[in-house]
C-alpha positions as CSV (number, residue, x, y, z in Angstrom):
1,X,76.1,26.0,33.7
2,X,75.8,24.0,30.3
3,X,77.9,24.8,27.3
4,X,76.5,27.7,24.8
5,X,78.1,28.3,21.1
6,X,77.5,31.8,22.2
7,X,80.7,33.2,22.5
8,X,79.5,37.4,22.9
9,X,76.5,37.3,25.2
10,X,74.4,40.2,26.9
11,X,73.7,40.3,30.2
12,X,73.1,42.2,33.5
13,X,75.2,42.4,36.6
14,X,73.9,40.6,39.4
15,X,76.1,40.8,42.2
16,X,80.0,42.9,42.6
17,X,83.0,41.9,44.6
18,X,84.5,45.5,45.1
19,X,87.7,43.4,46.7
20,X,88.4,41.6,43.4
21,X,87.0,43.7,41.0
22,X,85.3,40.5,39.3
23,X,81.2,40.3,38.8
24,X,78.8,38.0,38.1
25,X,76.5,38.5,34.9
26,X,72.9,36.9,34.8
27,X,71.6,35.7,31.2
28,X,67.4,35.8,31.9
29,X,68.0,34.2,28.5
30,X,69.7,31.5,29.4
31,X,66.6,30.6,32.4
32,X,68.2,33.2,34.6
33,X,71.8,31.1,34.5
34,X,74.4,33.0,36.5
35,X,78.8,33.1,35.6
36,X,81.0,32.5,37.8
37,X,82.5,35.9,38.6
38,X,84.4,37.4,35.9
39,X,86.5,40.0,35.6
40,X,86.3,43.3,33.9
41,X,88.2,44.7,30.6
42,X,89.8,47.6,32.5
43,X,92.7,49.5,33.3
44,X,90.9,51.5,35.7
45,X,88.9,50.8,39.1
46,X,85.0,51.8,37.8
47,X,82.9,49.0,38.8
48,X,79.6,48.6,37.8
49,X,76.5,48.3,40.1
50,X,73.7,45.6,39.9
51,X,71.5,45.9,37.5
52,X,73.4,47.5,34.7
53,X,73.5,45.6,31.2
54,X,76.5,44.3,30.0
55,X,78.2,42.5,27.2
56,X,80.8,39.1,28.0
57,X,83.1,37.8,26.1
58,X,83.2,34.3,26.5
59,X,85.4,31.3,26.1
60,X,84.0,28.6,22.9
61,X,84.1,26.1,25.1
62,X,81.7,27.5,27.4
63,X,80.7,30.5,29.5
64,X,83.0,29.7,33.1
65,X,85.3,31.8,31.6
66,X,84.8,35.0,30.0
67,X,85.6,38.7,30.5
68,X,82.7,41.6,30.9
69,X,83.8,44.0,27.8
70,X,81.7,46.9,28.7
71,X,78.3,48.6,29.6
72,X,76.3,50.2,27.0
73,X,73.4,52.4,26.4
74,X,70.0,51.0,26.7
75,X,66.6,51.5,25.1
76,X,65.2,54.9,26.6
77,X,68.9,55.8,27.8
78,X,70.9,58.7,25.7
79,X,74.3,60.3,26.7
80,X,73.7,63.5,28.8
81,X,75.6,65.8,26.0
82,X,77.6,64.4,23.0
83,X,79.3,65.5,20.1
84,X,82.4,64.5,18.3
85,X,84.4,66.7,19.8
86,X,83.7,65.5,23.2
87,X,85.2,63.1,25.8
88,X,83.0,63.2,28.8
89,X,83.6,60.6,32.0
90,X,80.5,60.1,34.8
91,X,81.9,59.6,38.3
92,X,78.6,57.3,38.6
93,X,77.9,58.8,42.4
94,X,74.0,59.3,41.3
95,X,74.8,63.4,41.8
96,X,75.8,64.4,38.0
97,X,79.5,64.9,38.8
98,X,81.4,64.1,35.9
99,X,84.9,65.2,33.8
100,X,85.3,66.3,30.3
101,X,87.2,67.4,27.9
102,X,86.3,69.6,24.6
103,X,88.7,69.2,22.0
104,X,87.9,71.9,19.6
105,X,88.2,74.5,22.5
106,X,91.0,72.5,24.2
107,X,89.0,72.7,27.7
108,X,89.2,70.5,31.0
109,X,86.3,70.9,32.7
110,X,85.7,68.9,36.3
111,X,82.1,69.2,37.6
112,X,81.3,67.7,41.2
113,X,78.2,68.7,41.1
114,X,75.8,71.9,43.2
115,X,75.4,70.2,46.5
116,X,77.5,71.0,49.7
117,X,78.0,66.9,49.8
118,X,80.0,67.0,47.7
119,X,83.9,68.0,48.0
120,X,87.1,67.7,45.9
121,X,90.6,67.0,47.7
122,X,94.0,66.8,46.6
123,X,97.2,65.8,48.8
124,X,100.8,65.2,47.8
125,X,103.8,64.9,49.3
126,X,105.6,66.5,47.2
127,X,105.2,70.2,45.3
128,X,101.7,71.0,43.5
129,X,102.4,73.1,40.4
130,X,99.5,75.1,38.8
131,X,101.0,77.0,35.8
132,X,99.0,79.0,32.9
133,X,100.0,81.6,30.2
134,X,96.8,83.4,31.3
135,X,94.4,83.6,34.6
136,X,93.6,81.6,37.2
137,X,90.3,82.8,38.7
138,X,89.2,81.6,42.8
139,X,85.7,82.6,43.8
140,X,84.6,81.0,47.0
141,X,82.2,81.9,50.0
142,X,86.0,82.2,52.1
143,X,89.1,81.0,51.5
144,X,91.6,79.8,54.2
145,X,95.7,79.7,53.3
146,X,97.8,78.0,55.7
147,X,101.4,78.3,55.8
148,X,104.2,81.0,54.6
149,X,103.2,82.9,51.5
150,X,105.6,84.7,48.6
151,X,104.0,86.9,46.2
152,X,105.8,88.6,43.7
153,X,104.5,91.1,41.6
154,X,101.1,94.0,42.7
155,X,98.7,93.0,44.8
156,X,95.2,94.5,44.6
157,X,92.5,94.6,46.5
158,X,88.8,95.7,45.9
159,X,87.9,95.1,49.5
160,X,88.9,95.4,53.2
161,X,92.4,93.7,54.8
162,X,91.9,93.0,57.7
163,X,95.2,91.9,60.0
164,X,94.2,90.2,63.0
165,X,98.3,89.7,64.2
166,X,101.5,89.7,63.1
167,X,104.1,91.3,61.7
168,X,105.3,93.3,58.2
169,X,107.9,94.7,56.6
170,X,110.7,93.5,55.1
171,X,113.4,91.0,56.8
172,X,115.4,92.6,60.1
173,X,112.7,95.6,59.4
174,X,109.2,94.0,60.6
175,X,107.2,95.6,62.9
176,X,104.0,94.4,64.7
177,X,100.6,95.1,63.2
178,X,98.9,95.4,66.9
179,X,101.5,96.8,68.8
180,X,104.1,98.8,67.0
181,X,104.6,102.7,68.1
182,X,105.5,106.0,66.0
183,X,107.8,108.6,66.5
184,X,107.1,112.1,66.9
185,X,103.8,111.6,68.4
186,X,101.9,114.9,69.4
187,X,98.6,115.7,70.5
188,X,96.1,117.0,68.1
189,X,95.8,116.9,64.5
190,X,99.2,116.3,64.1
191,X,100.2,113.1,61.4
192,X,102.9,110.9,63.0
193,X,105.8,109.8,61.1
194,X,106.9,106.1,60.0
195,X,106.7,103.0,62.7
196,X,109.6,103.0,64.7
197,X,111.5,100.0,63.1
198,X,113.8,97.5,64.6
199,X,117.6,99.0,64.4
C-alpha cells in the first residue's frame, strides 16, 4: 500500500482473526486498499464482524501500522435507548441480549433476550455470594437445587410440598418421610400421636 498523510482514516472491516484479535480494514477510498491486520484499542475480547465501519489510527509514515480505535454509529443507525444516565453494553449475538446499568436508579439490569436459545451460566470454584438489604425474587417454569440446603429463618409456602424421599427432623431425631410409623395406632377415627423417633 502507498504512503497517505492521512493519519485518522474510516474504514470497514473486511476480514477477523478471532485467534489474534487483529483485523483488516478496507479504505473503498483508497481503490478498495486493504491494512495489514491491525489490532484493536481494547481491554476486552469484543471483536467486530465484517462489514462494520470503523475508524484507524494510523502511523505518519504510512498506513502498515495503525490501531482500529473504535466502531461508530452510521447514517440510518441510532442507539436502541439512550440517555445520560445510561450505560448500556450489546452482547452483539443478533438476539437483543445486552447489559446496563441506570445511574440515577442505581440498577443492573442483564437481558439475554425471550428465546429458549438462549441461556446464562455461572461456575466457580469457589463460594458464590448473592447479598441484598432487600429481596431477591426467582420466578421460573421449575427450579432444580442440588446439594445440602440450610435455611434459617420461616419458610412459607403458597403451594403443595411434595416429598418424594428422605428424611426430617432434627439431627439424631430424623425420621423417614415414606416409611416412618406412629405410636398408639387404633382403628377408626382415632388421631395417632407423634412419629416414633430414633432413641
Amino acid at each position: 500500500m502507498s504512503k497517505t498523510p492521512d493519519t485518522i482514516r474510516q474504514g470497514v472491516v473486511s476480514s477477523v482473526n478471532y485467534d489474534t484479535g487483529r483485523v483488516r480494514v478496507l479504505y473503498e477510498d483508497k481503490n478498495n486498499a486493504v491494512t495489514a491486520e491491525l489490532p484493536l484499542l481494547t481491554f476486552e475480547y469484543d471483536m467486530p464482524k465484517v462489514g462494520e465501519q470503523v475508524y484507524v489510527a494510523h502511523q505518519s509514515n504510512g498506513v502498515e501500522n495503525g490501531v482500529v480505535l473504535c466502531r461508530y454509529w452510521r447514517d440510518g443507525e441510532t442507539p436502541v435507548e439512550s440517555g445520560p444516565q445510561l450505560w448500556r453494553k450489546e452482547l452483539r449475538d443478533d438476539s437483543g441480549s445486552h447489559i446496563k446499568f441506570d445511574r440515577d436508579t442505581h440498577t443492573l439490569f442483564v437481558d439475554v433476550a425471550d428465546s429458549p436459545d438462549v441461556s446464562v451460566s455461572i461456575k466457580a470454584a469457589g463460594d458464590v455470594a448473592v447479598k441484598t438489604a432487600k429481596n431477591v425474587s426467582i420466578e421460573a417454569e421449575y427450579i432444580k437445587i442440588k446439594g445440602k440446603i440450610e435455611h434459617e429463618g420461616d419458610y412459607e409456602s403458597t403451594g403443595k410440598v411434595k416429598a418424594v424421599q428422605g428424611e426430617f427432623g432434627p439431627d439424631g431425631q430424623t425420621v423417614t418421610i415414606t416409611t416412618h410409623k406412629h405410636k398408639g395406632v387404633t382403628t377408626g377415627t382415632s388421631n395417632t400421636s407423634e412419629p416414633v423417633r430414633p432413641s
